[in-house]
C-alpha positions as CSV (number, residue, x, y, z in Angstrom):
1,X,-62.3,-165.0,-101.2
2,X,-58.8,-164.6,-102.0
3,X,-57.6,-166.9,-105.0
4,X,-54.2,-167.6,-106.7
5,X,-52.7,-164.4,-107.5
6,X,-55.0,-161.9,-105.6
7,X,-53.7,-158.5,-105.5
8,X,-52.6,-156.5,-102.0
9,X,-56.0,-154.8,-102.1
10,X,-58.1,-157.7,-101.7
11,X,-56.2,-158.7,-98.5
12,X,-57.2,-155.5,-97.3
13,X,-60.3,-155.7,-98.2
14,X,-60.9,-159.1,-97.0
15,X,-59.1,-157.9,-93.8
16,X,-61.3,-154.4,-93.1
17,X,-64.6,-157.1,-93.7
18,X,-63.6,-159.0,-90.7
19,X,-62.8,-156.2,-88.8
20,X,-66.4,-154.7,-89.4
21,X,-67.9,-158.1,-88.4
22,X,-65.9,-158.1,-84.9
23,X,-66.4,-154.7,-83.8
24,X,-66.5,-155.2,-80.4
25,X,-63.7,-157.7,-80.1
26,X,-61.5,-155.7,-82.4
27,X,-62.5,-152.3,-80.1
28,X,-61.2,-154.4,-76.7
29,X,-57.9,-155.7,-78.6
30,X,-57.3,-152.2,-79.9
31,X,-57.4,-150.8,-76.4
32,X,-53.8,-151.4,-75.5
33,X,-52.9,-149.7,-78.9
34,X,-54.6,-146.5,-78.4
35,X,-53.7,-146.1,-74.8
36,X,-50.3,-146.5,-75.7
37,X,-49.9,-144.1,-78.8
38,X,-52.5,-141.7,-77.0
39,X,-49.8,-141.5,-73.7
40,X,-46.8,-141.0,-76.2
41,X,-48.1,-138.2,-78.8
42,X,-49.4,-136.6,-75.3
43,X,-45.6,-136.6,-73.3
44,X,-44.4,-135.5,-76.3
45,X,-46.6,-133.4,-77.4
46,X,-46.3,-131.5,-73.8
47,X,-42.2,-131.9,-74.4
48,X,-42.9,-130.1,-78.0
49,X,-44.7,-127.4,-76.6
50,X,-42.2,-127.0,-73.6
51,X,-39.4,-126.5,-76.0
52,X,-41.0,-123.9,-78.1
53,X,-42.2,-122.1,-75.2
54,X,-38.8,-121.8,-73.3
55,X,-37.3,-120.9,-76.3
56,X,-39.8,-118.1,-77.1
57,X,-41.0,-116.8,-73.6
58,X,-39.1,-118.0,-70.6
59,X,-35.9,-116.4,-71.3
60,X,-36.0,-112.6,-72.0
61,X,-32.3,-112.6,-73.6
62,X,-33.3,-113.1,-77.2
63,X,-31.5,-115.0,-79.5
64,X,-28.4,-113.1,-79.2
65,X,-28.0,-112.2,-75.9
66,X,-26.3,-113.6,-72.6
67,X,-25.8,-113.0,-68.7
68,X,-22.5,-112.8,-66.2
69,X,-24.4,-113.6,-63.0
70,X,-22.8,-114.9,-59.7
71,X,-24.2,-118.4,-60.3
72,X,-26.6,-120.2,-62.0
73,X,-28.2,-123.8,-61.8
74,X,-29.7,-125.1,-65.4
75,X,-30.6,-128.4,-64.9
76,X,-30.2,-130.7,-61.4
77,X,-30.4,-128.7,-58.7
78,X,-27.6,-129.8,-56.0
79,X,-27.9,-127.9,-52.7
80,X,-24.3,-128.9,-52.1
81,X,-22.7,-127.4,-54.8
82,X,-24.9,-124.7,-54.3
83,X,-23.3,-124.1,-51.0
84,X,-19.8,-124.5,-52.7
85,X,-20.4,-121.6,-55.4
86,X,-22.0,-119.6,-52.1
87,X,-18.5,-119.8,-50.6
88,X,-16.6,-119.3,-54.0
89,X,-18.2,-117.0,-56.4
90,X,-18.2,-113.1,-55.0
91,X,-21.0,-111.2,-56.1
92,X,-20.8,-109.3,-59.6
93,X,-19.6,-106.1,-58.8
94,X,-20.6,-102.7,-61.0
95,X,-16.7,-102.1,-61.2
96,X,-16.4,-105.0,-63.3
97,X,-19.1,-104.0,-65.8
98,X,-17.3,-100.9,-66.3
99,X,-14.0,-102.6,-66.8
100,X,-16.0,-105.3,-69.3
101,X,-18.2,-102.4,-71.0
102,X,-14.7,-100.6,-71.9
103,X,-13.4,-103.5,-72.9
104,X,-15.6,-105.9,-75.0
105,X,-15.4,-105.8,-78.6
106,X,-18.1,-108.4,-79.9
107,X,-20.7,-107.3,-77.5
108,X,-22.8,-104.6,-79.1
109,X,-24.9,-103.9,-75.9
110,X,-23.8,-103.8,-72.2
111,X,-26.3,-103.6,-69.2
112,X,-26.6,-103.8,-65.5
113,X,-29.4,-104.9,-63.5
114,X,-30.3,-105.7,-59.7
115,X,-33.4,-106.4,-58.2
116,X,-35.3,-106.7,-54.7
117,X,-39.2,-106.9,-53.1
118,X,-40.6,-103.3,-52.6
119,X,-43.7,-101.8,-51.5
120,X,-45.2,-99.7,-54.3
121,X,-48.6,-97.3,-53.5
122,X,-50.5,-94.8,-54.9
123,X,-52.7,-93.1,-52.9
124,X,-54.9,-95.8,-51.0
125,X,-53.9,-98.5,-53.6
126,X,-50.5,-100.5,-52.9
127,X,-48.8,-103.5,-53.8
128,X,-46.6,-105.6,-51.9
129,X,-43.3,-107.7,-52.8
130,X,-43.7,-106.3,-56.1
131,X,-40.6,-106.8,-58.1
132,X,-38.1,-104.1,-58.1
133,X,-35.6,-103.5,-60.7
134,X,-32.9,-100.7,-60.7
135,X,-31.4,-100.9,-64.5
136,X,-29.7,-99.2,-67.2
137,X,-31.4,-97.1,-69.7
138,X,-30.5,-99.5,-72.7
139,X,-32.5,-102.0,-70.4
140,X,-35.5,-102.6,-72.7
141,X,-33.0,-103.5,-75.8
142,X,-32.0,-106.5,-73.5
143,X,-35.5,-108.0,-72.7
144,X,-37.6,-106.9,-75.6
145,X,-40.0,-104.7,-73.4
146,X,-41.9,-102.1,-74.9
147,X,-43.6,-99.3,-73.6
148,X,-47.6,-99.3,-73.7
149,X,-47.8,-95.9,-72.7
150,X,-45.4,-93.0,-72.1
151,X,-41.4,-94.1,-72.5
152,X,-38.3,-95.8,-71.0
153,X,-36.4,-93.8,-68.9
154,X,-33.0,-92.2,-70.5
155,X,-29.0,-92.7,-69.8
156,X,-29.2,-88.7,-68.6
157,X,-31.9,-89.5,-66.1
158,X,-29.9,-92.4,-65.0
159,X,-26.7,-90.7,-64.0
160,X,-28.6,-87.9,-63.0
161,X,-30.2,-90.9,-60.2
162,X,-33.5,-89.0,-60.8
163,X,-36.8,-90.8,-59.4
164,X,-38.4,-91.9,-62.3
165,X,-39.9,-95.2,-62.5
166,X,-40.9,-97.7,-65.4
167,X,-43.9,-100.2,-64.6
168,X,-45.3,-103.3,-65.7
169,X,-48.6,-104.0,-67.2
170,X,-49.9,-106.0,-63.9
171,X,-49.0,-102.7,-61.8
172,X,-50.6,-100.2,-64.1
173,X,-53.8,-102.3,-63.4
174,X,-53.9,-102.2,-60.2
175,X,-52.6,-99.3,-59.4
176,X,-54.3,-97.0,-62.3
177,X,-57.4,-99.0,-63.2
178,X,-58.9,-97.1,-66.2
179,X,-56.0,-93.9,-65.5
180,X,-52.9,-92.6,-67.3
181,X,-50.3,-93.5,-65.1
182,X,-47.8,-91.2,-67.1
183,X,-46.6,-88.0,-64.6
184,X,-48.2,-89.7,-61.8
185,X,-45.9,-90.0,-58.9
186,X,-46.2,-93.8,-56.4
187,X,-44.5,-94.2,-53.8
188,X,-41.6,-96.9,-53.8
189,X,-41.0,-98.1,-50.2
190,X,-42.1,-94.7,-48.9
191,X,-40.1,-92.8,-51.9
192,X,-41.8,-90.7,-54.6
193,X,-41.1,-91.5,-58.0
194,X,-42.3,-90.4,-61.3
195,X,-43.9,-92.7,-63.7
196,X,-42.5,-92.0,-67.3
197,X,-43.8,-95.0,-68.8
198,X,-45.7,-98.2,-68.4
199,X,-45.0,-101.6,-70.8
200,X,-47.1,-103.8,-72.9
201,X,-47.9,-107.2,-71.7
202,X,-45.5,-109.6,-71.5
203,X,-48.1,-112.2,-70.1
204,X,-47.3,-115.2,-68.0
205,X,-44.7,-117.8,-68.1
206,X,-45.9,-121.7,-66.3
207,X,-49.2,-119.4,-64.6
208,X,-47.2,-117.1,-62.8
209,X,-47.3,-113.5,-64.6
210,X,-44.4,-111.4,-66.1
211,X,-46.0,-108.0,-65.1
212,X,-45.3,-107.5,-61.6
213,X,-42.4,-105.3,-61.9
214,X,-41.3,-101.8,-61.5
215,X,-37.9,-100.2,-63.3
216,X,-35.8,-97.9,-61.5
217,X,-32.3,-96.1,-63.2
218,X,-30.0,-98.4,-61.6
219,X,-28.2,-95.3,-60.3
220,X,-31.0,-94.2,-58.3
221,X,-31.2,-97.7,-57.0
222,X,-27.4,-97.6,-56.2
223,X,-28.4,-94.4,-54.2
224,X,-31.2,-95.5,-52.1
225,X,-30.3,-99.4,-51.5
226,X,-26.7,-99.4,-52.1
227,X,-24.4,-101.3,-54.1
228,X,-23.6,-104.6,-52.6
229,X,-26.8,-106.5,-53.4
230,X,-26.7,-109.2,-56.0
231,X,-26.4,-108.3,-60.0
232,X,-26.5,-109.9,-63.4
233,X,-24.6,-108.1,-66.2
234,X,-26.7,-108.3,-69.7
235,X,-25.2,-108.7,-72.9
236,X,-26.1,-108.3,-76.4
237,X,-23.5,-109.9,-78.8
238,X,-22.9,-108.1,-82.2
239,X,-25.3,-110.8,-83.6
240,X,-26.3,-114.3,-83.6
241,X,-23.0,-115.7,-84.8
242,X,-21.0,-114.0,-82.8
243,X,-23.1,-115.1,-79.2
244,X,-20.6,-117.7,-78.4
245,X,-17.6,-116.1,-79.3
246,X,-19.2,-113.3,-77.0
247,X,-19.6,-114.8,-74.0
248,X,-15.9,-116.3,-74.2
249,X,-14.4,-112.8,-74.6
250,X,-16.7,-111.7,-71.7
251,X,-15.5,-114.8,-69.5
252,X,-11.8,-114.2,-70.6
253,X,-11.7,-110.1,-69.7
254,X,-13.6,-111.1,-66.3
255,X,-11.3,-113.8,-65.2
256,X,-8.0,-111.7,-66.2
257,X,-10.5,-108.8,-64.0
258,X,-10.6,-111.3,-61.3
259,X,-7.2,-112.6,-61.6
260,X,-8.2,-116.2,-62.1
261,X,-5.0,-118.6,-62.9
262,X,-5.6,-120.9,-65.8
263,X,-6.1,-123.8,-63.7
264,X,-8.6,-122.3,-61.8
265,X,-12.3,-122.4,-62.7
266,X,-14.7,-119.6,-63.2
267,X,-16.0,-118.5,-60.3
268,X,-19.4,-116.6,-62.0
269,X,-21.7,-118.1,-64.8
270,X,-22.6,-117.3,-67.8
271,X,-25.6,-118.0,-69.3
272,X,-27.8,-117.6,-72.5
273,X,-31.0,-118.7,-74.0
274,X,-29.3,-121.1,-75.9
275,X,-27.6,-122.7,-72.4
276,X,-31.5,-123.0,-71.2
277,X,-32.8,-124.8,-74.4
278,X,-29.9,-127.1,-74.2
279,X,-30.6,-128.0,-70.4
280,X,-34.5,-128.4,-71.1
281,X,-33.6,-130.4,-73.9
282,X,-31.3,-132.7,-71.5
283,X,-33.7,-133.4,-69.2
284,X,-36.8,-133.8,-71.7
285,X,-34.6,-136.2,-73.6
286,X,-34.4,-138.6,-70.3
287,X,-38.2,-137.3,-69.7
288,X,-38.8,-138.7,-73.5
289,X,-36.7,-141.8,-72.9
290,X,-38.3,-143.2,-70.2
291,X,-42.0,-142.7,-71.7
292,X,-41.2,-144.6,-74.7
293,X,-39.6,-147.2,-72.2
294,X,-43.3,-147.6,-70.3
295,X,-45.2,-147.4,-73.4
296,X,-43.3,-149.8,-74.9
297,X,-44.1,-152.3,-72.6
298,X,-48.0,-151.3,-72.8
299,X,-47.7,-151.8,-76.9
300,X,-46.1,-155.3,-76.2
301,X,-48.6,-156.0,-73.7
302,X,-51.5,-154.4,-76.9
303,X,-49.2,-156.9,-79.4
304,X,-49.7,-159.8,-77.4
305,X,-53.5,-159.6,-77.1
306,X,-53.5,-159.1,-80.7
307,X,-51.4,-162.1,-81.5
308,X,-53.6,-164.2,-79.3
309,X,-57.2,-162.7,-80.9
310,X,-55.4,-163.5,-84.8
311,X,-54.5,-167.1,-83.1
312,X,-58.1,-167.3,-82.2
313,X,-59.0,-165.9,-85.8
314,X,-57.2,-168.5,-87.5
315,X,-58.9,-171.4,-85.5
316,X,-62.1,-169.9,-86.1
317,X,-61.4,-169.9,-90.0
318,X,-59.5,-172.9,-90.5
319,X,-62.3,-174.3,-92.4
320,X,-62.6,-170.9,-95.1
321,X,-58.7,-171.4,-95.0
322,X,-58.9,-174.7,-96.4
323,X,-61.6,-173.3,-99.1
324,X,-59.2,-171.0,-99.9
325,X,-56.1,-173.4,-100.1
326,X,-58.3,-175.9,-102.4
327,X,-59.2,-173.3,-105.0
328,X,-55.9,-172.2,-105.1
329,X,-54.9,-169.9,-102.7
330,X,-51.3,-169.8,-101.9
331,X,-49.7,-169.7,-98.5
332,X,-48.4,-166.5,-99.4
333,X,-51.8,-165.4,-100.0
334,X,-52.6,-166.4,-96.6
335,X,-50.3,-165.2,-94.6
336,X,-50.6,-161.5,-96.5
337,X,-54.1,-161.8,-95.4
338,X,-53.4,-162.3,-92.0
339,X,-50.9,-159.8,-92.0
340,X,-52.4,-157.2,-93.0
341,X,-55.5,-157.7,-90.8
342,X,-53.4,-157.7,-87.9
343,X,-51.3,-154.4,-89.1
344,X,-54.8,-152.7,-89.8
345,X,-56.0,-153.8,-86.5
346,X,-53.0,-152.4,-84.6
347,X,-53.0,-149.4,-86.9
348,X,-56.3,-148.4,-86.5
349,X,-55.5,-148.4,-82.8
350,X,-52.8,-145.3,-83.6
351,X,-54.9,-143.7,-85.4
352,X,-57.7,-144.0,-82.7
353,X,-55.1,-143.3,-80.2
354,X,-53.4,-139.5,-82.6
355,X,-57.1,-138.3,-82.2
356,X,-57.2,-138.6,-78.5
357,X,-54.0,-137.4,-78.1
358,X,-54.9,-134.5,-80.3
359,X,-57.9,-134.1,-78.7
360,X,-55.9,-133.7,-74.7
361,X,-53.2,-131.5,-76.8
362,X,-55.8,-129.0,-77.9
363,X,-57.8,-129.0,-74.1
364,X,-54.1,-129.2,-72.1
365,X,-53.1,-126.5,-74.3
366,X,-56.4,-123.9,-74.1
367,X,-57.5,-125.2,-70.4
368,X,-53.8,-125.7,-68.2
369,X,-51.1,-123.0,-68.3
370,X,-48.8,-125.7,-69.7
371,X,-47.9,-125.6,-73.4
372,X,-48.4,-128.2,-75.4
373,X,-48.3,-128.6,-79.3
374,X,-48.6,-131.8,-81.6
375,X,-45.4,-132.2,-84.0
376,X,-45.9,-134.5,-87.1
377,X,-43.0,-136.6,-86.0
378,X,-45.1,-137.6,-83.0
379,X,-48.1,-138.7,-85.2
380,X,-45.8,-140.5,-87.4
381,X,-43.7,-142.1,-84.4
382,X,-47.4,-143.0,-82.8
383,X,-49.1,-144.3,-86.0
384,X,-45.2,-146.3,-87.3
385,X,-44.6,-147.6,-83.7
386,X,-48.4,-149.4,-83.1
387,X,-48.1,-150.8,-87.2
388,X,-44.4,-152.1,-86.8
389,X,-46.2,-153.7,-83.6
390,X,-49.3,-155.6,-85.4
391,X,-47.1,-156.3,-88.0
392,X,-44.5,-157.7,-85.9
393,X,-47.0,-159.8,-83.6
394,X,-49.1,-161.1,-86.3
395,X,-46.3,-162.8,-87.8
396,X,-46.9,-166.1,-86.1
397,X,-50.6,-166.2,-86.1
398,X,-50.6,-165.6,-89.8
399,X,-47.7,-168.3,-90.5
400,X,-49.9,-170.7,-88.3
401,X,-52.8,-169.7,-91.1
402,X,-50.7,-170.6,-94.0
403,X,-49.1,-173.6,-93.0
404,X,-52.2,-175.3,-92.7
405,X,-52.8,-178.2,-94.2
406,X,-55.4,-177.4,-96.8
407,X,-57.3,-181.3,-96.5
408,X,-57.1,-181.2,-92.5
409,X,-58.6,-177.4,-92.9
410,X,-61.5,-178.4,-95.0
411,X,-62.0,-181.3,-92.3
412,X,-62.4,-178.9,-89.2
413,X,-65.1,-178.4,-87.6
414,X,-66.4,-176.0,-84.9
């Protein structure tokens, strides 16, 4: 029993006792709780994981890098403004990353890249819409690809437009199962090319691989497909610092380039891996918002049943209230009691509710291609949010207890 000046610990005690006694009654109240904290260390957990892995593997730009490209959409997509920019923004030209690679001064690294479907075989073997990139030779700096076997083509092949070719790992496997594809020559819509290298794996982004792809010199592809067909220009700023100051003296030398007045907008885009992460972050933040808004409404619904089984706790032990009150319990006694039963009711729920939502992290995680990973701020959200919420609905319960009156207690009778 708790008398007079019983410490904190007893309450507890006294609390986890009736708790034991009631399993299955305290298992059904507990239900909202752990649903609740179980659906919000999951969405955030997946929003968690979704941030690291779009800032580690969707973008290929690094941490320092950015892209001039004729338009980009990072966020809502609107298929009228999409036509607007169709009409507006001309295609990046490769005169204009001359004039910007003789120009910039904060960029360390200056590429070119365009891309198109193509047919690639070898021998019987072929593969179709594979994805075909004609780049420069500083190409692999930009993206962080490395070559598994053999090399990356050089600047002297590229202005030479000689037909050498770069493939990915997905090709290599396809194409030259358990072969050295180095000095091998495919055939690239019908054209021999020489294969000087192949890359390491860069694995798969969402379920959809990364290694489909064969490099061309962008000269060579200038040659056989022309010119015209959209590009992105790739830029490496002197460092991390400088990225933003980068991409302003880019976007300033290509609007003087393209003779934009100052009232005019840009008509191209620039874009870096910091521009993505901001615009995941946008749209997770209304993704985040609204979860906490549903389970909200699930842990008022899990407060509610737990204010209404401590109600019916304090009816059933109005009597031991009254014991309590005559040997000389003190309201404030009772009420801690009750109190802390229904905060250790509701927080066993979190915890009940972390290890399920651990327990879906760990199996999304290793069984789905989406990334998820568990932050501690979600455990402390999840176990702080379903607390605050016994603590907060077992206010008037336990003021019920402890306003009793201790003669009428010892009077009642079930």
């Amino acid at each position: 029993m708790m008398v007079g000046q019983a410490p904190f610990r007893e309450a507890i005690t006294v609390a986890l006792q009736s708790l034991r006694s009631n399993k299955l009654r305290s298992f059904l109240t507990l239900l909202g709780i752990i649903l609740s904290t179980a659906t919000l260390i999951t969405v955030i957990s997946v929003i968690h994981g979704m941030d690291i892995y779009i800032a580690e593997r969707v973008s290929d730009m690094g941490v320092d890098g950015y892209r001039i490209v004729r338009m980009a959409f990072i966020g809502n997509w609107d298929p009228k403004k999409f036509l607007e920019l169709l009409k507006k923004n001309p295609q990046i030209r490769r005169e204009e990353y001359e004039f910007l690679r003789e120009h910039v001064t904060l960029t360390r690294e200056l590429g070119l890249r365009t891309s198109r479907r193509a047919e690639v075989r070898y021998r019987n073997r072929h593969l179709d819409a594979i994805s075909l990139h004609g780049v420069t030779a500083n190409y692999p700096l930009m993206t962080g690809i490395e070559p598994a076997m053999g090399r990356f083509f050089t600047e002297s092949e590229d202005r030479r437009r000689l037909p050498v070719a770069f493939i990915g790992h997905d090709v290599r496997e396809e194409l030259f199962p358990g072969i050295d594809p180095v000095g091998k020559v495919i055939q690239i819509d019908g054209r021999p090319f020489e294969v000087v290298g192949a890359a390491k794996a860069l694995g798969s982004v969402f379920g959809q691989s990364r290694d489909g792809f064969v490099v061309i010199p962008v000269e060579t592809y200038f040659k056989i497909y022309g010119s015209r067909s959209g590009m992105e220009i790739m830029g490496l700023a002197l460092d991390r610092e400088h990225l933003y100051r980068a991409q302003d003296e880019a976007r300033m030398l290509l609007r003087a380039y393209r003779k934009l007045r100052p009232n005019q907008e840009d008509n191209f885009a620039i874009i870096s891996s910091d521009s993505l992460v901001e615009a995941w972050d946008r749209l997770t933040a209304a993704v985040a918002a609204a979860a906490v808004a549903v389970v909200s409404v699930f842990m008022v619904v899990g407060g509610v049943v737990i204010m209404n089984i401590m109600l019916a706790a304090v009816t059933e032990r109005t009597h031991e209230i009254g014991i309590r009150k005559a040997v000389g319990a003190r309201r404030q006694d009772i009420l801690n009691q009750f109190l802390v039963e229904s905060s250790l009711l509701a927080a066993l729920g979190g915890l009940i509710g972390v290890a399920i939502a651990a327990f879906l992290t760990f199996l999304g995680d290793r069984m789905t291609p989406i990334p998820m990973s568990m932050p501690v701020s979600a455990v402390v959200l999840g176990l702080g949010l379903s607390t605050a919420t016994g603590l907060f609905f077992g206010i008037y319960p336990a003021q019920r207890a402890a306003r009793l009156d201790p003669i009428e207690a010892l009077r009642y009778e079930r």
